[in-house]
Chimera marker file (.cmm) of the C-alpha trace (Angstrom):
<marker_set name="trace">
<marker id="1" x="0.000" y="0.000" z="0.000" r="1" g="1" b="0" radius="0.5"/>
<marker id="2" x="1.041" y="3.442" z="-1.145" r="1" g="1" b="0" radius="0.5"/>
<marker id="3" x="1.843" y="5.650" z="2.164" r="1" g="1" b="0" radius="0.5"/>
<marker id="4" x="2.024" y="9.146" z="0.279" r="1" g="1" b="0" radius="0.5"/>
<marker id="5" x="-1.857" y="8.128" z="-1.919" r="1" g="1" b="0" radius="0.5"/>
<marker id="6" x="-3.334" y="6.879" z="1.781" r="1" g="1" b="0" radius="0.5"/>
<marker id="7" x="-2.183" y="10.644" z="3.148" r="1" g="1" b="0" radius="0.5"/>
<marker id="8" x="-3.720" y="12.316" z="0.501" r="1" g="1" b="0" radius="0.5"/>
<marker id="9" x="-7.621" y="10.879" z="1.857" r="1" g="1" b="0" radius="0.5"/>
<marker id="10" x="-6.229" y="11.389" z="5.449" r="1" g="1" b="0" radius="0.5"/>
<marker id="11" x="-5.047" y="14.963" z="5.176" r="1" g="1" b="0" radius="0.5"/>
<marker id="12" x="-7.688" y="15.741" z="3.095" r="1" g="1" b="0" radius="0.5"/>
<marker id="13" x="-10.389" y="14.110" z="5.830" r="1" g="1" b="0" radius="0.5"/>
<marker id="14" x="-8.413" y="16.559" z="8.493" r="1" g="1" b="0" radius="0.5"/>
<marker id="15" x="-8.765" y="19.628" z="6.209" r="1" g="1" b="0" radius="0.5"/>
<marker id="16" x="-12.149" y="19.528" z="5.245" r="1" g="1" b="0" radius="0.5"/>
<marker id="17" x="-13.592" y="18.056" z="8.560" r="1" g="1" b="0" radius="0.5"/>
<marker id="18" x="-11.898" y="21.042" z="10.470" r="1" g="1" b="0" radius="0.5"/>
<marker id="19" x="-13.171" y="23.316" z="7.710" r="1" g="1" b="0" radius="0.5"/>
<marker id="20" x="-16.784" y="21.925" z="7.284" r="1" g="1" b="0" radius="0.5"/>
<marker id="21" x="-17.591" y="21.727" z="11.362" r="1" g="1" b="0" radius="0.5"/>
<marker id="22" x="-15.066" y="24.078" z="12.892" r="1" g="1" b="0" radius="0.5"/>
<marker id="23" x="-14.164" y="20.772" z="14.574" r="1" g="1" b="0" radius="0.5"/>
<marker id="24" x="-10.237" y="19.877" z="15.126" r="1" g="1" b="0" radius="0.5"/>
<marker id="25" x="-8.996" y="16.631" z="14.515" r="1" g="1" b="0" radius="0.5"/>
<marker id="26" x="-6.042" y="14.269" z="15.997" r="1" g="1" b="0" radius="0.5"/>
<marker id="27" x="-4.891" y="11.638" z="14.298" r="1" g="1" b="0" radius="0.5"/>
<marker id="28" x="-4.093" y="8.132" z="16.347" r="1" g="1" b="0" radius="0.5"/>
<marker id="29" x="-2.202" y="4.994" z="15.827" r="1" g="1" b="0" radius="0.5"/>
<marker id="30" x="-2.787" y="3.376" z="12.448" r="1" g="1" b="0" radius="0.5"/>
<marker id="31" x="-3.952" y="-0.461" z="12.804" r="1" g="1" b="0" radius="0.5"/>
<marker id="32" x="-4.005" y="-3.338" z="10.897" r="1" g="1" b="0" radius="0.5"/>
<marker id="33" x="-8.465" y="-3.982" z="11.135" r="1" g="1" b="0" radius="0.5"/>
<marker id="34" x="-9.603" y="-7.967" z="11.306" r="1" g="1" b="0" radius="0.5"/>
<marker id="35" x="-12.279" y="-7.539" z="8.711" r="1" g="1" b="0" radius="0.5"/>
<marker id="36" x="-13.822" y="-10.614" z="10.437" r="1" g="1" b="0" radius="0.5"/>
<marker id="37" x="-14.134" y="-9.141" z="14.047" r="1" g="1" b="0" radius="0.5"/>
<marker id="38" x="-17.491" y="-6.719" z="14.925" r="1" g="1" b="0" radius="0.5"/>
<marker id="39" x="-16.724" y="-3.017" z="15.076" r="1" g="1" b="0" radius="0.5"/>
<marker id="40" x="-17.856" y="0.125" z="17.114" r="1" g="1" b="0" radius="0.5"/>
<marker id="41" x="-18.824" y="2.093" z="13.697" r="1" g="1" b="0" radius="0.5"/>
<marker id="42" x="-22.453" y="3.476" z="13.041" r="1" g="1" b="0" radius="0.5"/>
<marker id="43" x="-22.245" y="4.923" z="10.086" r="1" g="1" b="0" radius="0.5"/>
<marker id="44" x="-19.740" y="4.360" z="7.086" r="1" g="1" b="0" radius="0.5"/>
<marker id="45" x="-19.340" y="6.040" z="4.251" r="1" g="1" b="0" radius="0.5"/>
<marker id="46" x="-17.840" y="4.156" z="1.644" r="1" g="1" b="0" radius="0.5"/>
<marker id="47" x="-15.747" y="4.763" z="-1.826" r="1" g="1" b="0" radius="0.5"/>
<marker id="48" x="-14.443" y="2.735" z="-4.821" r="1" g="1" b="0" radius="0.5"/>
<marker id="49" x="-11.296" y="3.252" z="-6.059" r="1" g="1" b="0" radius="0.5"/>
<marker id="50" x="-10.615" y="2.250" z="-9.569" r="1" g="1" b="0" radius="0.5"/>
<marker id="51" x="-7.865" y="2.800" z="-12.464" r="1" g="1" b="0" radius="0.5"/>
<marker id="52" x="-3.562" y="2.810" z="-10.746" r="1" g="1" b="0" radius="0.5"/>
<marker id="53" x="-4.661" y="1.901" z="-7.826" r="1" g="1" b="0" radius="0.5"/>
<marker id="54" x="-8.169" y="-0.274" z="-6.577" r="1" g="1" b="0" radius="0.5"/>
<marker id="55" x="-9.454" y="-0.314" z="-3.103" r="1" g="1" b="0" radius="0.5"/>
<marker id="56" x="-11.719" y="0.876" z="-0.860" r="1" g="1" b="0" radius="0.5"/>
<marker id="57" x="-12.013" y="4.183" z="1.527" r="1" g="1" b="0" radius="0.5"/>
<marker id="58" x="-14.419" y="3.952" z="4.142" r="1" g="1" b="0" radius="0.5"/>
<marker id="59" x="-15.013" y="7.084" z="6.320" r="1" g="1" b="0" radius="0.5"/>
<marker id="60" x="-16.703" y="5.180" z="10.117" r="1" g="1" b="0" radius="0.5"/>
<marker id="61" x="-17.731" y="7.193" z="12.811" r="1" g="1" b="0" radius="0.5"/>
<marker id="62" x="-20.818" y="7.118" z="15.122" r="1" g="1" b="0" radius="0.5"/>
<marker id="63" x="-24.236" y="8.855" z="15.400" r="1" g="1" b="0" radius="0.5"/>
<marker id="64" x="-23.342" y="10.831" z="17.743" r="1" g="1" b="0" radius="0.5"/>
<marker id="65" x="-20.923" y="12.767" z="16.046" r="1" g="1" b="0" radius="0.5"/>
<marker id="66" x="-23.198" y="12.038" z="12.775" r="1" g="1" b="0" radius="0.5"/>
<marker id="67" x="-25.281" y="14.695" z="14.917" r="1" g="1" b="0" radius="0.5"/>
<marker id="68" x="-22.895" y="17.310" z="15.813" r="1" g="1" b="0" radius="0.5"/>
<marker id="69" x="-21.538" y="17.705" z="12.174" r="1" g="1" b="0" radius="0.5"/>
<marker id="70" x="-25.343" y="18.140" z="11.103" r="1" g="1" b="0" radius="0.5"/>
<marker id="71" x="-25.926" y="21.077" z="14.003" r="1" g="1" b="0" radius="0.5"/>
<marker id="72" x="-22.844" y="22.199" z="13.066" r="1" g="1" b="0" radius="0.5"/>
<marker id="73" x="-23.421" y="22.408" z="9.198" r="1" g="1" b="0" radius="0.5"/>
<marker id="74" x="-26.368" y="24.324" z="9.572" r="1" g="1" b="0" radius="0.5"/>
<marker id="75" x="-28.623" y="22.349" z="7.686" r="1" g="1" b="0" radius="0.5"/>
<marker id="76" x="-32.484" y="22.783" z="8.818" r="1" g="1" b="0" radius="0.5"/>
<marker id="77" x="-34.756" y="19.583" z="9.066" r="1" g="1" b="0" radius="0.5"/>
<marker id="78" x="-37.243" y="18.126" z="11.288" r="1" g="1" b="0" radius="0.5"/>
<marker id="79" x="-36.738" y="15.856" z="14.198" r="1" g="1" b="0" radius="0.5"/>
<marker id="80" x="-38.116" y="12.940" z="12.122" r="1" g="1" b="0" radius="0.5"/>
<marker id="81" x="-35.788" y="13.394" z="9.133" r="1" g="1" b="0" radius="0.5"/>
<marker id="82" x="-32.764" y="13.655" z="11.770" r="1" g="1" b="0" radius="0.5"/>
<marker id="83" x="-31.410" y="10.481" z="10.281" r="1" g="1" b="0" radius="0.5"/>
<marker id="84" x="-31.851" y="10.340" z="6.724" r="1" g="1" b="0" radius="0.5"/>
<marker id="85" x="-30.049" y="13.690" z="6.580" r="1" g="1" b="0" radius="0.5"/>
<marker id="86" x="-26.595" y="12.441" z="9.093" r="1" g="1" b="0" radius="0.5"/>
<marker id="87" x="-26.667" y="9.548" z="6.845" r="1" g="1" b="0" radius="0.5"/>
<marker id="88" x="-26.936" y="12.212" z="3.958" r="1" g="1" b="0" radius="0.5"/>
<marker id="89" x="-24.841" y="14.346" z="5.236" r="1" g="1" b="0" radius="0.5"/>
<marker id="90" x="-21.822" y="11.862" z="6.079" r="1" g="1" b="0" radius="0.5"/>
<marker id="91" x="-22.023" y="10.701" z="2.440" r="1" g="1" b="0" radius="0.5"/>
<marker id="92" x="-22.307" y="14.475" z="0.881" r="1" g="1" b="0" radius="0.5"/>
<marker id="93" x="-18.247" y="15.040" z="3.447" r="1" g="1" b="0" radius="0.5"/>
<marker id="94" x="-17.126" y="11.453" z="1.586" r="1" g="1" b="0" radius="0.5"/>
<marker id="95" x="-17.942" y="12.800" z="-1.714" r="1" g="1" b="0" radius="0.5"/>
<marker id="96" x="-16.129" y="16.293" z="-0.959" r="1" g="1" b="0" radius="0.5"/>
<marker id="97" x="-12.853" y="14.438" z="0.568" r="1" g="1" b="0" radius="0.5"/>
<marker id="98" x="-12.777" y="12.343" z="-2.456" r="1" g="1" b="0" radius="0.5"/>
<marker id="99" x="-13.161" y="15.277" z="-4.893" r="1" g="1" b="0" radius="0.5"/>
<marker id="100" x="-10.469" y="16.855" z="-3.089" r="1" g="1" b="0" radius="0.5"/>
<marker id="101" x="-8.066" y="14.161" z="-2.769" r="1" g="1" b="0" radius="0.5"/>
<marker id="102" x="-8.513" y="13.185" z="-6.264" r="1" g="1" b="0" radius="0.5"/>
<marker id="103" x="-7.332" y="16.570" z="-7.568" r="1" g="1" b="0" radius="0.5"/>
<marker id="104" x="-4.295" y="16.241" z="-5.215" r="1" g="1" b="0" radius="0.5"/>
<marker id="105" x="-3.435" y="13.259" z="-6.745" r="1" g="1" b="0" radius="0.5"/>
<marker id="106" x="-2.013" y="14.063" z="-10.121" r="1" g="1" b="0" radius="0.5"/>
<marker id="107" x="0.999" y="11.584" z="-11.345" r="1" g="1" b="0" radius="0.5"/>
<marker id="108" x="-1.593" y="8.560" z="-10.912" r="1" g="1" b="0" radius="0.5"/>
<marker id="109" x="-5.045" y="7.596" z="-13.246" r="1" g="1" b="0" radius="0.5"/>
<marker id="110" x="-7.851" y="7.095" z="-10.439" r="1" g="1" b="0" radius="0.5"/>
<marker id="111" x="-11.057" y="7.253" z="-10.799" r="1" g="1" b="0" radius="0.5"/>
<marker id="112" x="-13.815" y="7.128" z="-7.702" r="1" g="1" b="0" radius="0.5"/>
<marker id="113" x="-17.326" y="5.844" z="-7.670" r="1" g="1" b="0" radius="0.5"/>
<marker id="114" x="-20.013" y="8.050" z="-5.835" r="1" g="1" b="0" radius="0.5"/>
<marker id="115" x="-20.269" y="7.687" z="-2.216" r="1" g="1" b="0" radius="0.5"/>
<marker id="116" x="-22.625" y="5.449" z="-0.626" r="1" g="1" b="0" radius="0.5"/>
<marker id="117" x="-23.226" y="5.229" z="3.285" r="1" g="1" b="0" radius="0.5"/>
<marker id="118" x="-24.332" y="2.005" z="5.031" r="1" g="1" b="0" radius="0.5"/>
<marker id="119" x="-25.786" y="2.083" z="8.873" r="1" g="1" b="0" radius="0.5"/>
<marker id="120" x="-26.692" y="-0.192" z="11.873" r="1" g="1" b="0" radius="0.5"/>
<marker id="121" x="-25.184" y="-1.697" z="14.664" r="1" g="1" b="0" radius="0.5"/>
<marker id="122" x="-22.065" y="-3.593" z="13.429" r="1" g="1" b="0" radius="0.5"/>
<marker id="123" x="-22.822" y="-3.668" z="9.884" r="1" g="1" b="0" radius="0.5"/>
<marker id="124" x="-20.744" y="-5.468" z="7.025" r="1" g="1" b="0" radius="0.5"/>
<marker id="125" x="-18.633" y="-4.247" z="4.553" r="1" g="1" b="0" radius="0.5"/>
<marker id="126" x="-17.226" y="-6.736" z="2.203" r="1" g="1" b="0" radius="0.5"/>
<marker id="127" x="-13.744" y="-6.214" z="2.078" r="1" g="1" b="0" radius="0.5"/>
<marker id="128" x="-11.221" y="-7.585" z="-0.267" r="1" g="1" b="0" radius="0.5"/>
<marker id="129" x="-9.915" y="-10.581" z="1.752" r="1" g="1" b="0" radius="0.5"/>
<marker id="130" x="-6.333" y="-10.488" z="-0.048" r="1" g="1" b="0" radius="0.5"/>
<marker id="131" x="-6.111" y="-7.162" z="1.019" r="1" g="1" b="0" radius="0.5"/>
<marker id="132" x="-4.570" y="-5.531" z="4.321" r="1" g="1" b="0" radius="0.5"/>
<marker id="133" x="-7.331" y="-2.957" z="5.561" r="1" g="1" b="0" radius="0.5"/>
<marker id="134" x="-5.609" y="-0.059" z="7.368" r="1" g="1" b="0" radius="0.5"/>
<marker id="135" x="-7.738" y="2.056" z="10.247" r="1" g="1" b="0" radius="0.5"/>
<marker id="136" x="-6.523" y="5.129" z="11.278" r="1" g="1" b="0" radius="0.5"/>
<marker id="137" x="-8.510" y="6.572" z="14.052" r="1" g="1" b="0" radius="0.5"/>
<marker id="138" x="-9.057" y="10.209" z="15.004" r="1" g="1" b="0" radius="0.5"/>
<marker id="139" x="-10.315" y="11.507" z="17.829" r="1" g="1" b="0" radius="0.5"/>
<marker id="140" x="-12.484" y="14.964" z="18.081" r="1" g="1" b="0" radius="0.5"/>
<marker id="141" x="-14.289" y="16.092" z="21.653" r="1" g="1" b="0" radius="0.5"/>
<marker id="142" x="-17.533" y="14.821" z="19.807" r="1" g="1" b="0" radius="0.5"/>
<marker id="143" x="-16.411" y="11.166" z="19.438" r="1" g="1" b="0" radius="0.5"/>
<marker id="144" x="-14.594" y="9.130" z="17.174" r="1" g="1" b="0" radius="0.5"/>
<marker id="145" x="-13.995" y="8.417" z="13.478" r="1" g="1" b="0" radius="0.5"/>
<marker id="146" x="-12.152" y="6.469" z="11.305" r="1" g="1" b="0" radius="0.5"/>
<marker id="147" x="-10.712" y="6.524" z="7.623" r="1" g="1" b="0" radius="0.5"/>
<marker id="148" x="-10.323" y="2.787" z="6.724" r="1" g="1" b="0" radius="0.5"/>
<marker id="149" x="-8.580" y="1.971" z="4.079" r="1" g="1" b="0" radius="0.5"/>
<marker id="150" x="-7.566" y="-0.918" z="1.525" r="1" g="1" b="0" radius="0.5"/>
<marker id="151" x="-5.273" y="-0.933" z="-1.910" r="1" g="1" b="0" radius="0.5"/>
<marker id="152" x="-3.748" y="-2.387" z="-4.289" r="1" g="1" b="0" radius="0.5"/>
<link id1="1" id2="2" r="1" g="1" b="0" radius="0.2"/>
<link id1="2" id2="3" r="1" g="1" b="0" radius="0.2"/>
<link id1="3" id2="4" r="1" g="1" b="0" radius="0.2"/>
<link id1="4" id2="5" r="1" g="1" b="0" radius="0.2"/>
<link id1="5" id2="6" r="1" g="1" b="0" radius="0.2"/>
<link id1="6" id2="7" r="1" g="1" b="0" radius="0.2"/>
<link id1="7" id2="8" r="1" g="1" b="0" radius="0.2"/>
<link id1="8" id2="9" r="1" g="1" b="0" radius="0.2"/>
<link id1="9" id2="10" r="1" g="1" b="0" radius="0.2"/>
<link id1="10" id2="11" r="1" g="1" b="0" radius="0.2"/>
<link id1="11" id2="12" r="1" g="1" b="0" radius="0.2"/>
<link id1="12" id2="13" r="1" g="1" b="0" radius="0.2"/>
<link id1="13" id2="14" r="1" g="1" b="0" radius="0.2"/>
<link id1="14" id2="15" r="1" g="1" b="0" radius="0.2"/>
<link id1="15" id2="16" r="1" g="1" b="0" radius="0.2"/>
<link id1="16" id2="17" r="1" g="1" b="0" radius="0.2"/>
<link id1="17" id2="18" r="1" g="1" b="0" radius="0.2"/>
<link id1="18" id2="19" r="1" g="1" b="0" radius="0.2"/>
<link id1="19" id2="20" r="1" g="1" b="0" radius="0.2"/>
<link id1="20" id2="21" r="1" g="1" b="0" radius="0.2"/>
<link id1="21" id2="22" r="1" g="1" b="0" radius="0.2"/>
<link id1="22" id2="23" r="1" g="1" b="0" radius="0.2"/>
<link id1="23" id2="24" r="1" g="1" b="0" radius="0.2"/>
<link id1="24" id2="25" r="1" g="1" b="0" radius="0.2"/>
<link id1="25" id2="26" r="1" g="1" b="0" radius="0.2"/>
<link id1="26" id2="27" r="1" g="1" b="0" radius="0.2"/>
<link id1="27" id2="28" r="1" g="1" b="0" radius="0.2"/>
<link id1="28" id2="29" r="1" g="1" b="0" radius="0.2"/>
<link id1="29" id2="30" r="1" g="1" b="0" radius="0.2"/>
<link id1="30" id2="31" r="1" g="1" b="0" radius="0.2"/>
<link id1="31" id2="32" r="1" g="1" b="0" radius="0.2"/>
<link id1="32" id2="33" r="1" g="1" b="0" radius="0.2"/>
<link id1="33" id2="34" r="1" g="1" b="0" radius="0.2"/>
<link id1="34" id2="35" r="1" g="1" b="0" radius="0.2"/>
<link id1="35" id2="36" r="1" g="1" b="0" radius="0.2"/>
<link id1="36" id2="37" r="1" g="1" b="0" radius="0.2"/>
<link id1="37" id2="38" r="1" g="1" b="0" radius="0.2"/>
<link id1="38" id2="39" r="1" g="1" b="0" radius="0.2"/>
<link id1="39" id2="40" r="1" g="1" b="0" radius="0.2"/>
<link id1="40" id2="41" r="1" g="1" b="0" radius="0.2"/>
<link id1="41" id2="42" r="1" g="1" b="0" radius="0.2"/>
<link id1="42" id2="43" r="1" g="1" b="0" radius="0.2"/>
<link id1="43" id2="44" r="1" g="1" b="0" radius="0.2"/>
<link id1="44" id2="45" r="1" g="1" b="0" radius="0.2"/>
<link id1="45" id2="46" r="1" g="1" b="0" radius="0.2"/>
<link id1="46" id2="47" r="1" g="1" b="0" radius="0.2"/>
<link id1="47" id2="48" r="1" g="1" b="0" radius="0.2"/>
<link id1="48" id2="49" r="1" g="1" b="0" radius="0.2"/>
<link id1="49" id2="50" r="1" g="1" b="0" radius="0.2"/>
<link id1="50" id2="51" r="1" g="1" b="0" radius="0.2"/>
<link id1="51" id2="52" r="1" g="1" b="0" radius="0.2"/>
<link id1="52" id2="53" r="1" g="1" b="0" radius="0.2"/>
<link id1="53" id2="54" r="1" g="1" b="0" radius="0.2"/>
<link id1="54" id2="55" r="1" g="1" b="0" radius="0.2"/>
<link id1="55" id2="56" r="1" g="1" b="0" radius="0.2"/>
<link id1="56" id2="57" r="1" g="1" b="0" radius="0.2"/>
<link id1="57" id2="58" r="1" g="1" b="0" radius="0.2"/>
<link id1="58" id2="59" r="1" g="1" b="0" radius="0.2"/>
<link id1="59" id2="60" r="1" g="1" b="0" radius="0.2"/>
<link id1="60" id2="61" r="1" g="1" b="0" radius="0.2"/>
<link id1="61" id2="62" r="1" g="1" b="0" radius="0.2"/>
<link id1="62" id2="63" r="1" g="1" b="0" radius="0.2"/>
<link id1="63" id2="64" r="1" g="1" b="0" radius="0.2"/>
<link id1="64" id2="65" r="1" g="1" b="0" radius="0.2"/>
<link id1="65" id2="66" r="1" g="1" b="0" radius="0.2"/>
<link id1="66" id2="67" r="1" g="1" b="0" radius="0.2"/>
<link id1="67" id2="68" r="1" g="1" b="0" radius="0.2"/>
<link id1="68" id2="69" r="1" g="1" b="0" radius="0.2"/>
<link id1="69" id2="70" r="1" g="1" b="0" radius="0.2"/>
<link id1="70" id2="71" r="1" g="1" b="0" radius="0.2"/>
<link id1="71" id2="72" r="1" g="1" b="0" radius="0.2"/>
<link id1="72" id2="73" r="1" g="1" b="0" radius="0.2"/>
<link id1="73" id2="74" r="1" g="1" b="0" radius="0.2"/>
<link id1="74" id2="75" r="1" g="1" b="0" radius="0.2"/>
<link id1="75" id2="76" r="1" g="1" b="0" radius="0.2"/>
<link id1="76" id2="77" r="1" g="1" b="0" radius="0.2"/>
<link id1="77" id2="78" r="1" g="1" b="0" radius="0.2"/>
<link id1="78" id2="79" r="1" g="1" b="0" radius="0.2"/>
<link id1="79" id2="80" r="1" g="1" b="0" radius="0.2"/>
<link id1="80" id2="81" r="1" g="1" b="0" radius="0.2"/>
<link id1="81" id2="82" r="1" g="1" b="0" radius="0.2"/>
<link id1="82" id2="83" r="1" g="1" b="0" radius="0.2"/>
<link id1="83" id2="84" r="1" g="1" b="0" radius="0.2"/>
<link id1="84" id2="85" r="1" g="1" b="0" radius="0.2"/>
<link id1="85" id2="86" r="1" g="1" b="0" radius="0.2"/>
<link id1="86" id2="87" r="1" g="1" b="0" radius="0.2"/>
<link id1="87" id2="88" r="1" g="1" b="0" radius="0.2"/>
<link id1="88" id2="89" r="1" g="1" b="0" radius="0.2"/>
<link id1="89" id2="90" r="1" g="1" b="0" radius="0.2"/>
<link id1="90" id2="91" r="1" g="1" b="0" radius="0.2"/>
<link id1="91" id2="92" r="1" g="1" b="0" radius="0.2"/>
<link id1="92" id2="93" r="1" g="1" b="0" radius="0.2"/>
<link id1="93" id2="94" r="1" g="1" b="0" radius="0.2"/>
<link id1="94" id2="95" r="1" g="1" b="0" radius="0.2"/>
<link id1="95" id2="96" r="1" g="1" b="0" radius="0.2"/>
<link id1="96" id2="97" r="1" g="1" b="0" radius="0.2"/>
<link id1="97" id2="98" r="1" g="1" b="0" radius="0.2"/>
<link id1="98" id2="99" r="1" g="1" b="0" radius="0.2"/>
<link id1="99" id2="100" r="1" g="1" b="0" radius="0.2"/>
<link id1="100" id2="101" r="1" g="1" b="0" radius="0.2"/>
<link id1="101" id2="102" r="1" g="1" b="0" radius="0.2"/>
<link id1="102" id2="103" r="1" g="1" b="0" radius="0.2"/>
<link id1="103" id2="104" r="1" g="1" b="0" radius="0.2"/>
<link id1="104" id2="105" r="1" g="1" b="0" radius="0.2"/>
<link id1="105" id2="106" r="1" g="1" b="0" radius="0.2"/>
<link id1="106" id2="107" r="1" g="1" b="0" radius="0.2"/>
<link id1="107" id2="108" r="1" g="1" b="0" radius="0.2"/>
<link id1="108" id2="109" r="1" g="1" b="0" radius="0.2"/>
<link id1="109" id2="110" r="1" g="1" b="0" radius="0.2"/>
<link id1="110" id2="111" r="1" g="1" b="0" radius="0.2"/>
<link id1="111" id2="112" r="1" g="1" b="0" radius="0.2"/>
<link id1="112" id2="113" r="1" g="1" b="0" radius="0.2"/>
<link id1="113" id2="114" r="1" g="1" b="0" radius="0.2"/>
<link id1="114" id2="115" r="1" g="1" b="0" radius="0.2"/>
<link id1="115" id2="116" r="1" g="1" b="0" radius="0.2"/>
<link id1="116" id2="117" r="1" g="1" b="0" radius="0.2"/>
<link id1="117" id2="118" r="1" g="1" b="0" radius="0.2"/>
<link id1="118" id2="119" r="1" g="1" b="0" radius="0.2"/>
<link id1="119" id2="120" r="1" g="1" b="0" radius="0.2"/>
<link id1="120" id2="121" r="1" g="1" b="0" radius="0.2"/>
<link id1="121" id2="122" r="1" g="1" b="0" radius="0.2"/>
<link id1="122" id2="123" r="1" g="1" b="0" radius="0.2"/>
<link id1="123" id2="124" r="1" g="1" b="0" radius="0.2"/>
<link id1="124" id2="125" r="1" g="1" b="0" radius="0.2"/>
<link id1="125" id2="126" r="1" g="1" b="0" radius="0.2"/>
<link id1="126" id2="127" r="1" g="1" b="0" radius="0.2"/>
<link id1="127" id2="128" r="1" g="1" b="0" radius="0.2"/>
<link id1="128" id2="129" r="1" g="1" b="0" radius="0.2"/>
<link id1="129" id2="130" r="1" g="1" b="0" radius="0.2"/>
<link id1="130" id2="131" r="1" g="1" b="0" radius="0.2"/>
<link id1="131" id2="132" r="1" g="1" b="0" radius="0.2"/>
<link id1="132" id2="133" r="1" g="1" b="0" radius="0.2"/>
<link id1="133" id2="134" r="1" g="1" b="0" radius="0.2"/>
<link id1="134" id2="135" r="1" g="1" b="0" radius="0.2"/>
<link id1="135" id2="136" r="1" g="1" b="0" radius="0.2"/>
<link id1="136" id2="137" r="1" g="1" b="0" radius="0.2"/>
<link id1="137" id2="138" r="1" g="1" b="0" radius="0.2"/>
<link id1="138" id2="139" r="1" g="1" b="0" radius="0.2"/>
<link id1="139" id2="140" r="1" g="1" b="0" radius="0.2"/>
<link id1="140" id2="141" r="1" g="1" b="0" radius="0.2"/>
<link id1="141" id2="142" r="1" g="1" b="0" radius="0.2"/>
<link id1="142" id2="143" r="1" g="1" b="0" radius="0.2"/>
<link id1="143" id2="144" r="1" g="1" b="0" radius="0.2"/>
<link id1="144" id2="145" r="1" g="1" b="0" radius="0.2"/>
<link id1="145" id2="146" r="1" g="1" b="0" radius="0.2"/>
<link id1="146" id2="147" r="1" g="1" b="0" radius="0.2"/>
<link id1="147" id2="148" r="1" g="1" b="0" radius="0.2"/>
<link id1="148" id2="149" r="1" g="1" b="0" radius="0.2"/>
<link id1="149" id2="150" r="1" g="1" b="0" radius="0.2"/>
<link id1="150" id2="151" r="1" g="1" b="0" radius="0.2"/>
<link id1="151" id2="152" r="1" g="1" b="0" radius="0.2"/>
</marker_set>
């Protein structure tokens, strides 16, 4: 796995995160994830990477948090749609870190499907099994996230 193209989503997570919510970020020990133990994660919003390099970006966090980054966006809705718009919401900051960190990356062909956000209590992604998957947790005073991540 490519240190300097994982950075790129990482830094790029940081930047906008701090930018979008006025929330600051630190970064935590990078771990190797067992893609066949549970997890903590709520929400995930997930990308496809295709052309130099193929993988998967998944940006986890939990509702909580989910919540704060809605108050803090601004966006008006009622109580009821609450959840539709986090889940909106998480997979509107994927798109934008993706758009961002593909324009950073300019000596390599990659192309990125649209986002997509699955939610529940310990749900499944289906990971590539031949595939280390890399999590590198942050920590804000909100909660959690995490950028998972998985190339070839």
């Amino acid at each position: 796995m490519d240190a300097a193209f994982i950075n790129v989503f990482l830094s790029e997570g940081i930047k906008t995160f701090e930018e979008m919510f006025n929330i600051k970020v630190e970064a935590k020990e990078p771990h190797i994830l067992d893609i066949h133990a549970g997890h903590q994660w709520e929400i995930s919003g997930l990308l496809g990477i295709t052309g130099d390099y193929k993988g998967v970006v998944a940006f986890r966090l939990h509702k909580v948090l989910a919540r704060k980054m809605l108050i803090l966006s601004g966006l008006e809705c009622t109580p009821a749609e609450f959840e539709d718009t986090e889940i909106g919401l998480v997979s509107e900051f994927t798109n934008i870190i993706s758009g961002h960190a593909v324009s950073a990356i300019k000596d390599h062909d990659v192309d990125i499907s649209p986002p997509f956000c699955v939610s529940g209590h310990n749900h499944m992604i289906s990971w590539p099994r031949n595939i280390p998957v890399v999590g590198i947790p942050f920590i804000t005073p909100y909660g959690p996230f995490e950028v998972d991540v998985c190339f070839k």
